[in-house]
TIFIPA-383340 format. One record per residue (C-alpha): x, y, z. Coordinates in pm, whole numbers, plus 50000, padded with zeros to 5 digits. Each point is the difference from the previous one (the first is absolute). Example, Ala and Ser with C-alpha at 12.3 -4.5 7.8 and 13.67 -1.06 7.14 Angstrom:
! TIFIPA-383340
512304955050780;501375034449934;
! end
This chain:
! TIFIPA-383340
736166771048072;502205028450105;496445018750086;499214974650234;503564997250145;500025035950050;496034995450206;500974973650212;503585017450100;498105024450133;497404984550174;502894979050194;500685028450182;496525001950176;499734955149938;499844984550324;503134977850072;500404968050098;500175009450398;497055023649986;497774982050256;496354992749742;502914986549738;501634980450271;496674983750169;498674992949643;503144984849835;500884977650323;496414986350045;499774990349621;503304981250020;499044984750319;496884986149818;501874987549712;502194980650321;496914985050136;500284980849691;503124984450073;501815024049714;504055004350093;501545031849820;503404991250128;502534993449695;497335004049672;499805023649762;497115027550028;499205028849753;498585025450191;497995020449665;499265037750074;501644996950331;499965039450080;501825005550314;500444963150094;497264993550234;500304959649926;503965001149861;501545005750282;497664983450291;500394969449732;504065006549962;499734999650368;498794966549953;502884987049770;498105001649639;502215011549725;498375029049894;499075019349639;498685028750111;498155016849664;499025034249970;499995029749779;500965025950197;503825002050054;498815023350378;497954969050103;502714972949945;502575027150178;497375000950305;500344961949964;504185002849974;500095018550302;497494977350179;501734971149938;504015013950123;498095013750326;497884962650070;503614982849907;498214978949663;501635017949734;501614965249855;496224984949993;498565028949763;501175009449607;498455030149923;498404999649678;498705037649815;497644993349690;496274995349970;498144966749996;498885003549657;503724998349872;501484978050263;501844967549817;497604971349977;502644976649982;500505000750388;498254978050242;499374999650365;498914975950296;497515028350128;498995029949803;498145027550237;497705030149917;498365021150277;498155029949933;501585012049654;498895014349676;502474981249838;497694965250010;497125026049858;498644972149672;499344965549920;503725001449814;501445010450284;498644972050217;500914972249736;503805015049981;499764996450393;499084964949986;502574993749710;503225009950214;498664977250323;501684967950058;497944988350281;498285027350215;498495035049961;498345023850242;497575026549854;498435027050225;497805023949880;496385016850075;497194980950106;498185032750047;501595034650048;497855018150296;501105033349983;502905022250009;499065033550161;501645026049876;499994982549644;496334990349981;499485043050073;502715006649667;498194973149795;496245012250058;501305037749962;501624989749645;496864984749929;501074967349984;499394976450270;500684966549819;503505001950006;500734988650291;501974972549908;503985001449988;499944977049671;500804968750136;497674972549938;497824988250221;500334965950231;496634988349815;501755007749589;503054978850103;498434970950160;497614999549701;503184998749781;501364973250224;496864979549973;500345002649620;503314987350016;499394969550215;502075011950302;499324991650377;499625029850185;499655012950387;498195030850069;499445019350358;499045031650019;500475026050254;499395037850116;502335022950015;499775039750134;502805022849968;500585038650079;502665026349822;500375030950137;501525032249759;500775034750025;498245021649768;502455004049717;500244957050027;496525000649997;499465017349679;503434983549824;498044968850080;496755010649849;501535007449668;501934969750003;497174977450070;497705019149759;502345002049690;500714963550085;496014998149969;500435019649626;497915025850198;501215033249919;500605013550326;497605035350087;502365019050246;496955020550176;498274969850101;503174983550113;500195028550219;496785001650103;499934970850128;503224999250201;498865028850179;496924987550086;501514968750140;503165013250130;500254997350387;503595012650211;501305005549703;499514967249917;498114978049741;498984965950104;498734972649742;498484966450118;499924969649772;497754971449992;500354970149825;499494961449976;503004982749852;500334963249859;503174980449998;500084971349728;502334968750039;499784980849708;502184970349888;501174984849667;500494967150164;498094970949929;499054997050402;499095034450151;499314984650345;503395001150021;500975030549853;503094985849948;503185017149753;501414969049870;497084990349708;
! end
């Protein structure tokens, strides 16, 4: 665990936050989808698993949920901290450090959320998600990752161009798991385009990061090679492609009305 900890600490320093503007269109056009549905947040309980930098916490804080944010990196849940004094929502969130696979099973929810993050990445994983929800969860994940432009160059260089996943399972594994399970589902999918921008030195912290996150031993002169290739003002742009899906499923007997008293 402590490897991981120490990975994701240090990718929070280069992890979009929840203001970044992709993060911010994303997360607030999934949750107005999920209020299309006539779904409140005001005043229930929401674990937020894997929340990184709190791209739904605090919009959904903002909304009056009583928040567990869950994450394993003690730099993402102080990006989250900080978040929440500056947006005035502190007394919504509790900050939780610790990994999903050891969080207490004894604790139940009205919603349970996971968007984008390794830490849903098996069928256990999945079941322990649907185990802590009361009424409501929200799943996002890959439909199909596009490309990522600077990453898909690192991959093929490394020869290996099948990781392009970030370990999370995809929209299609958990509805199959849901389907197995008997639970009424919504699904909508959507894509999504995004663009980071680093300085050389980012650039190539973020290679290794991604790679060794990968198990790809990272080769420093094609790292380089690349980034000078691609470097422009100093500058090196990556452009990410994606199709996302958003799952709202319900463990009430009537999903029509998504409803959180069963």
């Amino acid at each position: 665990m402590s490897s991981n900890i120490a990975l994701w600490n240090s990718f929070s320093k280069q992890y979009p936050q929840q203001d970044d503007a992709s993060i911010n269109k994303d997360a607030h056009y999934i949750i107005e989808w999920i209020e299309s549905h006539g779904i409140s947040f005001e005043n229930y309980s929401l674990l937020d698993i894997g929340c990184g930098t709190g791209a739904f916490s605090i919009p959904l804080a903002q909304k009056k949920a009583h928040i567990t944010a869950l994450d394993i990196s003690y730099d993402m849940l102080k990006i989250v901290h900080d978040k929440s004094v500056e947006c005035d929502v502190g007394a919504f969130i509790t900050l939780q450090h610790d990994s999903w696979s050891t969080f207490s099973r004894a604790q139940t929810f009205d919603i349970v959320l996971a968007s984008m993050t390794p830490a849903i990445s098996s069928t256990y994983d999945i079941d322990c998600m649907l185990q802590a929800t009361k009424s409501l969860g929200i799943f996002v994940g890959w439909k199909r990752y596009e490309n990522n432009t600077l990453l898909d160059l690192l991959l093929l260089a490394h020869n290996a161009p099948e990781h392009y996943s970030n370990r999370s399972v995809e929209v299609k594994e958990f509805l199959h798991t849901l389907e197995k399970a008997s639970i009424a589902y919504n699904v909508h999918y959507f894509p999504t385009t995004w663009k980071r921008a680093y300085t050389y030195e980012e650039a190539k912290n973020y290679a290794y990061k991604q790679l060794l996150n990968r198990q790809i031993f990272p080769q420093e002169e094609k790292i380089d090679a690349i980034l000078h290739d691609i470097m422009v003002d100093n500058r090196i742009v990556s452009e990410n492609k994606s199709i996302k899906g958003v799952v709202l499923f319900s463990k009430c007997a009537l999903l029509k009305e998504f409803s959180l008293v069963c």
